[in-house]
N, CA and C of each residue as an Amber inpcrd file, in Angstrom:
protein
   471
   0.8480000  -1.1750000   0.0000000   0.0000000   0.0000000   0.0000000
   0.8950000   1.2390000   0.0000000   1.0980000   1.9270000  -0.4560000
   1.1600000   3.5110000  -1.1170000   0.6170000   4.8990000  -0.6110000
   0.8390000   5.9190000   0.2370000   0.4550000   6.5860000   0.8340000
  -0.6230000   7.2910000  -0.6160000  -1.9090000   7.7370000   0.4110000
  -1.9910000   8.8360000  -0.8830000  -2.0230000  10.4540000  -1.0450000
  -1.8920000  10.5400000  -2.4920000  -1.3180000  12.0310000  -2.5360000
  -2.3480000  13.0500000  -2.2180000  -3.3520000  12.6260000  -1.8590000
  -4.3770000  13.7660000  -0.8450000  -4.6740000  13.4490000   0.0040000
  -4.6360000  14.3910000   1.5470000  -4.5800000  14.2990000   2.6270000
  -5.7150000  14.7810000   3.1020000  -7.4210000  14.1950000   4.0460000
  -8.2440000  14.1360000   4.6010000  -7.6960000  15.1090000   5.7370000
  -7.7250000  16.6910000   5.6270000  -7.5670000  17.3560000   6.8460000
  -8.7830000  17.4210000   7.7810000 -10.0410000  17.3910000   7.0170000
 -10.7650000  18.4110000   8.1710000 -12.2170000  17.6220000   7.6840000
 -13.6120000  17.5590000   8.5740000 -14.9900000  17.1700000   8.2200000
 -15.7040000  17.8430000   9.3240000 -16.2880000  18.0690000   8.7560000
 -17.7870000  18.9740000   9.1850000 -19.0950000  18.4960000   8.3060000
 -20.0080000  18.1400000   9.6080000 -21.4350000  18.2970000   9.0070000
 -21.9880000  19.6800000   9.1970000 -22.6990000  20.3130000   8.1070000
 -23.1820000  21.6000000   8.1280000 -24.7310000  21.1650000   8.0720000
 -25.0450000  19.9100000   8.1210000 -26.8770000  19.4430000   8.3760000
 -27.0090000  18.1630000   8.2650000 -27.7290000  17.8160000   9.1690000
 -27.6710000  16.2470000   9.5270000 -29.0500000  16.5730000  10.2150000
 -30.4630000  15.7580000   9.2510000 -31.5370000  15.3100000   9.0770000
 -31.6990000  14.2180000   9.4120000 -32.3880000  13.6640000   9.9910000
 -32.5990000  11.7060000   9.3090000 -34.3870000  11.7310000  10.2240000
 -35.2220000  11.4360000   9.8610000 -36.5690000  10.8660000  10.4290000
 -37.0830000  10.0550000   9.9410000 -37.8320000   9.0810000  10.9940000
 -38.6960000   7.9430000   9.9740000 -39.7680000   8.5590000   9.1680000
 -40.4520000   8.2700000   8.6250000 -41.2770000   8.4280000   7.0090000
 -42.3730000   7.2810000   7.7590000 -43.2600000   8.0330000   8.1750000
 -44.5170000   7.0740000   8.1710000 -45.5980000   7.5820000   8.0300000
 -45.2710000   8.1000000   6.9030000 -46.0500000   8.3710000   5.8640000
 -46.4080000   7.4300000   4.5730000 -45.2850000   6.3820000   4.3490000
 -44.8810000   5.7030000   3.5700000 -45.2750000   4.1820000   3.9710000
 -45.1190000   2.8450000   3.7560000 -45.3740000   1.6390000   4.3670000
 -43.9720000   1.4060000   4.8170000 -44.5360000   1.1330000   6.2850000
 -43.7410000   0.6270000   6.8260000 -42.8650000  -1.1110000   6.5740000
 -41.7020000  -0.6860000   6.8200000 -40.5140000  -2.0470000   6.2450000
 -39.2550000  -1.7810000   6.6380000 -39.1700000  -2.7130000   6.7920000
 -37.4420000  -2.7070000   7.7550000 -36.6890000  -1.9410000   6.7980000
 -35.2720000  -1.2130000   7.1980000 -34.8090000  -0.7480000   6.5720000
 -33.5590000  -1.2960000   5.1100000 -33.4580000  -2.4790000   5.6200000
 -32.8480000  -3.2170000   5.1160000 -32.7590000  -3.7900000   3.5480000
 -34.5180000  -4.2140000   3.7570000 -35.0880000  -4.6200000   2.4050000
 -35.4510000  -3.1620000   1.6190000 -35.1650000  -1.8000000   1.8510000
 -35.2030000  -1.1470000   1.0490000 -34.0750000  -0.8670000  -0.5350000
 -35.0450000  -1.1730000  -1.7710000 -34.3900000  -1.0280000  -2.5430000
 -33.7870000   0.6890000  -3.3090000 -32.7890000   0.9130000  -3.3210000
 -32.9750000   2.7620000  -3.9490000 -33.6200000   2.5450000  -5.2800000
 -33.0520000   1.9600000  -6.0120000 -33.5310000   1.7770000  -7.7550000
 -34.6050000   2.0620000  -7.8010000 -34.8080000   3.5560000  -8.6190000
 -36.0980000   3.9350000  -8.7980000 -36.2280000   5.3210000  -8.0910000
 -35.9130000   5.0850000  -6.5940000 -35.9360000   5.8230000  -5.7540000
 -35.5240000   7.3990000  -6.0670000 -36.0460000   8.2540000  -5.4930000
 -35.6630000  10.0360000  -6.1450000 -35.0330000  10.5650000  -5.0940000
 -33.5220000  10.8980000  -5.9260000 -32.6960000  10.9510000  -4.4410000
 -32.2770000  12.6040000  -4.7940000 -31.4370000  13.1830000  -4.1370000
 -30.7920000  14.3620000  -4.4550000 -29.4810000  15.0470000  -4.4400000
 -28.8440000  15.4240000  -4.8700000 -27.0460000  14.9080000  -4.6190000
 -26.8460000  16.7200000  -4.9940000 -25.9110000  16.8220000  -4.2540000
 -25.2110000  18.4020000  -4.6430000 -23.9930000  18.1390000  -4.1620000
 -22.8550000  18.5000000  -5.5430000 -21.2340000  18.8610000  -4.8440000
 -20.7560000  20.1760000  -5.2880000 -19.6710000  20.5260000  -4.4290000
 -18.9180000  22.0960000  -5.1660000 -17.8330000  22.1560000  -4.2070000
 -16.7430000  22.2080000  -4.6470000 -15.8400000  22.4370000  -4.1300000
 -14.8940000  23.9100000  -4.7220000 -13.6290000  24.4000000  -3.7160000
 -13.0660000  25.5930000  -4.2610000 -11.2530000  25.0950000  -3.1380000
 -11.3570000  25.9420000  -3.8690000  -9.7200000  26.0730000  -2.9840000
  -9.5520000  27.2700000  -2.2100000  -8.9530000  27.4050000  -1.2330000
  -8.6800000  28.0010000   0.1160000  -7.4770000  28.5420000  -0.2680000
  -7.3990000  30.2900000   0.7220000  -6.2660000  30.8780000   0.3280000
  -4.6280000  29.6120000   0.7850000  -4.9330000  28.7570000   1.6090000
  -3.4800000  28.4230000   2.5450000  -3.4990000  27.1700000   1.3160000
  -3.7880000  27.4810000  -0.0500000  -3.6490000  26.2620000  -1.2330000
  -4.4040000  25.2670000  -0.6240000  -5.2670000  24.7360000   0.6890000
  -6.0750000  23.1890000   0.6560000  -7.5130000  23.8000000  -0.2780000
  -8.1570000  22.7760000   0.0410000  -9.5520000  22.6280000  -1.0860000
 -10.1310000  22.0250000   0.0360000 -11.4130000  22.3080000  -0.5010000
 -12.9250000  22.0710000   0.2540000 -13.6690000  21.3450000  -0.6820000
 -14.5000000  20.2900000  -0.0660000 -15.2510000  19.6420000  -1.0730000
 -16.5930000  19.5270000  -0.2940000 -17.8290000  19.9210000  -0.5450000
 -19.0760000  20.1620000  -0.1510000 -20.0390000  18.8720000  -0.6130000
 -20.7170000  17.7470000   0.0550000 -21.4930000  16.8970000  -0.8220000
 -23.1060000  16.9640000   0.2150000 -23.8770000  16.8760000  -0.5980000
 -25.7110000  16.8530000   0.1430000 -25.7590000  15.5010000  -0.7430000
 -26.5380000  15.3800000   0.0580000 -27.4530000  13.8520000  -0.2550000
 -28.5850000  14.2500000   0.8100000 -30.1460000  14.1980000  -0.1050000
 -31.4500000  13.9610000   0.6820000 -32.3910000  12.9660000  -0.2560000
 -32.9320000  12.7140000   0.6390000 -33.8630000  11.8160000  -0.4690000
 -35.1540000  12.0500000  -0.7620000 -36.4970000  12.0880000  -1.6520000
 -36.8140000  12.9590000  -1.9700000 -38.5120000  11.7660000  -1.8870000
 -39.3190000  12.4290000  -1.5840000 -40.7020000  12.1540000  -1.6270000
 -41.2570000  11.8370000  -3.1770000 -41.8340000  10.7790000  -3.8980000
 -41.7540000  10.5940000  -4.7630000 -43.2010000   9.8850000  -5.1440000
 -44.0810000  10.1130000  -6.1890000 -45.0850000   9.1620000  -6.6310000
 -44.3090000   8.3210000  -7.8720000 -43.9270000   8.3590000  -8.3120000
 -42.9770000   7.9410000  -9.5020000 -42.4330000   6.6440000  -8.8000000
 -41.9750000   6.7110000  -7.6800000 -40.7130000   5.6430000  -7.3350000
 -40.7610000   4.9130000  -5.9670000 -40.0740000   4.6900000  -5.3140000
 -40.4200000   3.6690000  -4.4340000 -39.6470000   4.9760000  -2.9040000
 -40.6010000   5.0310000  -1.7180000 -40.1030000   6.0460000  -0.8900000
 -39.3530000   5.4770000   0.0620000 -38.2650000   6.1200000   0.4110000
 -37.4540000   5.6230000   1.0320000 -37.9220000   5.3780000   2.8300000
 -37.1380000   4.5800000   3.9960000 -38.3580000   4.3650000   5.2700000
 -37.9320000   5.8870000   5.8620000 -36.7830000   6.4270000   5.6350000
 -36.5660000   8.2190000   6.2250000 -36.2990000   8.6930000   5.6290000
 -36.8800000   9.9920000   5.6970000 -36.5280000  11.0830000   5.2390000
 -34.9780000  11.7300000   5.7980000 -33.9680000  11.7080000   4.6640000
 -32.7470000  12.1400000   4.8590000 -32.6060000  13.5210000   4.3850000
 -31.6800000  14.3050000   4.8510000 -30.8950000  15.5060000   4.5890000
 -30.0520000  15.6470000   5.4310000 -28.3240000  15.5440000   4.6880000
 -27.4150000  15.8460000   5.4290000 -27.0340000  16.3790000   4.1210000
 -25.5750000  17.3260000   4.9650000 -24.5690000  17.8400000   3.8460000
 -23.3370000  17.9140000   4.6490000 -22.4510000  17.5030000   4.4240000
 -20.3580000  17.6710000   5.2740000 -20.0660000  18.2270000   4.1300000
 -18.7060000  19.1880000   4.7500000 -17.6270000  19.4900000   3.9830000
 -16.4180000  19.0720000   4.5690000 -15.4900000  18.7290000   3.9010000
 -14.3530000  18.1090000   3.9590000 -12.9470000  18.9320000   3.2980000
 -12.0200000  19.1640000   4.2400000 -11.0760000  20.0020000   3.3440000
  -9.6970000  19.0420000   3.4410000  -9.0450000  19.0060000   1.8890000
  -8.0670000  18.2290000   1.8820000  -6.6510000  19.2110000   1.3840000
  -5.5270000  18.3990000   2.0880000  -4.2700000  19.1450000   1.2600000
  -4.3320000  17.8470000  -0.0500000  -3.3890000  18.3380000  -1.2530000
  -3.0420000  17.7970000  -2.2090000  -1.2170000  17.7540000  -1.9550000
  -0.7050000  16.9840000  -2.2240000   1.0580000  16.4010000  -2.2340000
   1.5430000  17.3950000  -3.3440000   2.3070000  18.0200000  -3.3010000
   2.8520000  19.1320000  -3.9040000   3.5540000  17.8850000  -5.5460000
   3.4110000  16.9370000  -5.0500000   4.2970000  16.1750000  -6.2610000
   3.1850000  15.3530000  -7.4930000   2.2450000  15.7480000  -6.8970000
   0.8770000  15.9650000  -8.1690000   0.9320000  17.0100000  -9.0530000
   0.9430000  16.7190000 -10.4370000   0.7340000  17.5900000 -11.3500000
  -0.2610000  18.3660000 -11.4280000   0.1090000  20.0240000 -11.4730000
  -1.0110000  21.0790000 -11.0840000  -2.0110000  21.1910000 -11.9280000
  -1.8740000  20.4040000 -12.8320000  -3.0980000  20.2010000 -14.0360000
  -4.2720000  19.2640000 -13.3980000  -4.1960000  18.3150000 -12.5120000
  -4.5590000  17.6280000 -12.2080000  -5.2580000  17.9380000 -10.8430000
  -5.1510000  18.6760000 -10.0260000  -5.0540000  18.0400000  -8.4790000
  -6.5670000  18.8610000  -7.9780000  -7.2820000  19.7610000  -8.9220000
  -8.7290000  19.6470000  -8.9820000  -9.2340000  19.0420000  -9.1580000
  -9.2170000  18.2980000 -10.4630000  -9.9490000  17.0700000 -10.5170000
  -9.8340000  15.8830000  -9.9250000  -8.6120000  16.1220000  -8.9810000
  -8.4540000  14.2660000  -8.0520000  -8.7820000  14.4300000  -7.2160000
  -8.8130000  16.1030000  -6.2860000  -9.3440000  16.1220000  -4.9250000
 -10.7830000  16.1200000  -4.9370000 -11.1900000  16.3760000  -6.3810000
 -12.9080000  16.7970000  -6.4340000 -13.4270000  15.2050000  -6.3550000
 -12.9220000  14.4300000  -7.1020000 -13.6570000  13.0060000  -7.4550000
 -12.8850000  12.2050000  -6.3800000 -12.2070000  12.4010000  -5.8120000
 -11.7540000  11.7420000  -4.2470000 -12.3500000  12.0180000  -3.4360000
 -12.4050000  13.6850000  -2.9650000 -12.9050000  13.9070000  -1.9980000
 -14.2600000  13.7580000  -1.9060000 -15.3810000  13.9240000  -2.6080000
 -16.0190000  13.5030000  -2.9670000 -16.7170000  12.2200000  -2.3240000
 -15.7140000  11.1880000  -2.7770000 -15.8720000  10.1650000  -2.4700000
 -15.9760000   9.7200000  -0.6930000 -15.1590000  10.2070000  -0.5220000
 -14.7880000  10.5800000   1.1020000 -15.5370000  11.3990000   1.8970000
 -16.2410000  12.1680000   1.4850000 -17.1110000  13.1190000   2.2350000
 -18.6590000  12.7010000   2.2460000 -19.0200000  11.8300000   1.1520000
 -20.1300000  11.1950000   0.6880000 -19.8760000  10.0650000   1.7700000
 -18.8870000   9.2070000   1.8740000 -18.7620000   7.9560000   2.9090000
 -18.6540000   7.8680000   4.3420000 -18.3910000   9.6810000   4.6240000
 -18.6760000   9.8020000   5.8630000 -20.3480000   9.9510000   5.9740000
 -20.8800000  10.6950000   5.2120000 -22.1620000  10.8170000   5.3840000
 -22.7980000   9.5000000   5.3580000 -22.5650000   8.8680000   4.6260000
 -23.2970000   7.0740000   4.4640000 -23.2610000   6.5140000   5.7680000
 -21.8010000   6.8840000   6.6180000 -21.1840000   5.9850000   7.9770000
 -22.8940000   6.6950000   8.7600000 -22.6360000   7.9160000   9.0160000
 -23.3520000   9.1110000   9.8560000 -24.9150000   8.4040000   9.7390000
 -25.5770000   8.4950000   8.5040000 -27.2660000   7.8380000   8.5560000
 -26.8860000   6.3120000   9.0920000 -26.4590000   5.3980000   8.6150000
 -26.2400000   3.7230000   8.8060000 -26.0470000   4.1780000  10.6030000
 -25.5240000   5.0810000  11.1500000 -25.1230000   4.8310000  12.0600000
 -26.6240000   5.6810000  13.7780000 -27.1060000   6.5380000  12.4190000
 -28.1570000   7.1650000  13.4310000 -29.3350000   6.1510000  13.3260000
 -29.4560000   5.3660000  11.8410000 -30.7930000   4.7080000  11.5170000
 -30.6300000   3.3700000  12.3410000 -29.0510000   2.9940000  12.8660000
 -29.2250000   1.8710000  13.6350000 -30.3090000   1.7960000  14.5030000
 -30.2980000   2.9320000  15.6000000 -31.3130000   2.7720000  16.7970000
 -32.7730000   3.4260000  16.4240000 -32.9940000   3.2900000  14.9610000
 -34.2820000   4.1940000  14.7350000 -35.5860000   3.0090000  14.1430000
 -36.3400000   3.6460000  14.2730000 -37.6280000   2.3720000  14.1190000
 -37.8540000   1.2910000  12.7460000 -37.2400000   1.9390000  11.8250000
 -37.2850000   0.9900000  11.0290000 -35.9030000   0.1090000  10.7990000
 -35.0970000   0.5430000  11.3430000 -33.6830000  -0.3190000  11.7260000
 -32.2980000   0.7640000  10.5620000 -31.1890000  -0.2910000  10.9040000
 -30.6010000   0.6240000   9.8860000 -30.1630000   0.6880000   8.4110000
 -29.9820000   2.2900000   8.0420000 -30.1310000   1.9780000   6.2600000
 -28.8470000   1.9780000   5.4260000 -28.4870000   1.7200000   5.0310000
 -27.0290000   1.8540000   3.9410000 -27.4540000   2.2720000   2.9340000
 -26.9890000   3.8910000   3.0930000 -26.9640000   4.4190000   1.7170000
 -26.3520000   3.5780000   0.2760000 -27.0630000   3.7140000  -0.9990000
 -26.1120000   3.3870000  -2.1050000 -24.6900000   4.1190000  -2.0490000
 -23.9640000   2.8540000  -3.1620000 -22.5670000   3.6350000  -3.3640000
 -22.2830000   3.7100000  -4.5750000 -21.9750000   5.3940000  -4.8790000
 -22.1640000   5.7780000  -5.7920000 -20.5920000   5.7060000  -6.7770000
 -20.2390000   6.0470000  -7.5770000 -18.9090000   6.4350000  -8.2990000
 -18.3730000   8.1280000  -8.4870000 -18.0590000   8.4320000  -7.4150000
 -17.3580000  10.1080000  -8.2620000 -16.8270000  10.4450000  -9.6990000
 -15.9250000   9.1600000 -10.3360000 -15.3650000   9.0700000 -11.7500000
 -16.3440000  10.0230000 -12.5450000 -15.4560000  10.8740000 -13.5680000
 -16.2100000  11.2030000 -14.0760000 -17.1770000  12.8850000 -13.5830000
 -17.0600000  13.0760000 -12.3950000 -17.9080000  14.0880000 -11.8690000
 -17.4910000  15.1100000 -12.1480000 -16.1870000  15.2860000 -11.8270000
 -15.6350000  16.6700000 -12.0720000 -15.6580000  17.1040000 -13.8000000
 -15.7360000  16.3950000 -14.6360000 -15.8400000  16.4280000 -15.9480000
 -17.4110000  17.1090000 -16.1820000 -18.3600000  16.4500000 -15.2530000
 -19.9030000  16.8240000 -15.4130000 -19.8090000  18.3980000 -14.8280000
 -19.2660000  18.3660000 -13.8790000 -19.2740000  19.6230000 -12.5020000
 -19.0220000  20.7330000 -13.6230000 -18.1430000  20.4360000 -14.0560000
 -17.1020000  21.5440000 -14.9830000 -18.3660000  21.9680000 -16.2130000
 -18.6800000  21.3820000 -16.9720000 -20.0090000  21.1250000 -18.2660000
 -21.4920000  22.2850000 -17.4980000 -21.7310000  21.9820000 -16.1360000
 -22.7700000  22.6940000 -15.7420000 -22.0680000  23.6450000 -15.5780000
 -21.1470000  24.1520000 -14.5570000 -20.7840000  25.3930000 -14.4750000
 -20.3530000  26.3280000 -16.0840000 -20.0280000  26.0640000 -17.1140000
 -19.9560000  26.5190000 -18.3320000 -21.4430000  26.9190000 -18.9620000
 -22.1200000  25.6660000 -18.9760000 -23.5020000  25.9660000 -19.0690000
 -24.4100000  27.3710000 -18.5880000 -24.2630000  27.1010000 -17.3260000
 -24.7520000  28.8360000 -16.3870000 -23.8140000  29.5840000 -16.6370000
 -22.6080000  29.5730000 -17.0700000 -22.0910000  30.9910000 -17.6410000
 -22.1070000  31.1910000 -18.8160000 -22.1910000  30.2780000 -19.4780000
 -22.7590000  31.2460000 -21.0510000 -24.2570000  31.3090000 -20.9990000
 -24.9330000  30.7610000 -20.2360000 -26.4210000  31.4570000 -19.9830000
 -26.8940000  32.9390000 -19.6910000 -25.8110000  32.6960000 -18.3540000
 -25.7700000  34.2870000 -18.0230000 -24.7340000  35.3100000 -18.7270000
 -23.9900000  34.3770000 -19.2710000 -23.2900000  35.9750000 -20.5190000
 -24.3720000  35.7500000 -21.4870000 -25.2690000  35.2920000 -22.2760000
 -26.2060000  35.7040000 -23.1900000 -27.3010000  36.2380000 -22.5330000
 -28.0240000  36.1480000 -20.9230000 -28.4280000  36.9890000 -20.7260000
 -27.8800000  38.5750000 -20.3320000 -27.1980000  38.6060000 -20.8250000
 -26.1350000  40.2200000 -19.8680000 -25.7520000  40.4830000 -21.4490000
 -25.3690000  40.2890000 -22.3950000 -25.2520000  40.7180000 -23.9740000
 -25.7600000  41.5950000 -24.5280000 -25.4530000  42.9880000 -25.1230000
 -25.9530000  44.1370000 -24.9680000 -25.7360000  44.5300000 -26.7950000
 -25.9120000  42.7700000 -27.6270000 -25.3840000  42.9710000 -29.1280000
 -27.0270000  43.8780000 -29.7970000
């Protein structure tokens, strides 16, 4: 094993939700399937004047006629700030801390519900696990998107 070249400094939850849903039919938490399920995901990360980076992830899950409802209603969001190894190429070390950290800030949140839904009435839930790959490529595509939106709304041709 291989140290790795980004370093897990810091975690904070900035909202941590979890209630049972009985509103919904009741079922252990266990046999809940997500597939289908309407979930909600937000990331954004930036970099900090002292050069670390921050990586921001929400996950809630979402009330749904379409799909199958989950047994709680979730909303949390952590941020997580990492250093990057100075011996990473600077072309790179946005997109590895974004789709790492990511990954890492999302798995604390997964630990956090599995770990509150243990003692909760419908028992406990394990979030899906998702793939970051790929995100920062998407992340990058929306943010371009809303700025040439808003430079063609602000265009004075």
């Amino acid at each position: 094993m291989k140290p790795s070249p980004i370093t897990f400094v810091d975690l904070k939850f900035l909202r941590v939700h979890v209630e049972a849903d009985f509103h919904g039919e009741a079922k252990p938490a266990d046999a809940f399937d997500f597939d289908g399920a309407l979930l909600a995901w937000s990331l954004n990360h930036g970099q900090r004047e002292d050069g670390s980076w921050w990586i921001a992830v929400g996950f809630a899950t979402n009330d749904g006629t379409d799909g199958p409802n989950c047994p709680y209603k979730i909303d949390m969001q952590a941020i997580g700030v990492f250093e990057v190894s100075e011996s990473v190429d600077a072309g790179i070390r946005e997109e590895l801390v974004f789709e790492n950290g990511a990954a890492l800030v999302y798995g604390a949140i997964r630990d956090m519900v599995s770990t509150i839904t243990a003692r909760s009435i419908s028992g406990p839930l394990m979030l899906p696990t998702p793939t970051f790959v790929g995100s920062f490529a998407e992340h990058r595509g929306k943010l371009a998107e809303i700025q040439s939106g808003k430079n063609a709304r602000c265009s004075f041709d």
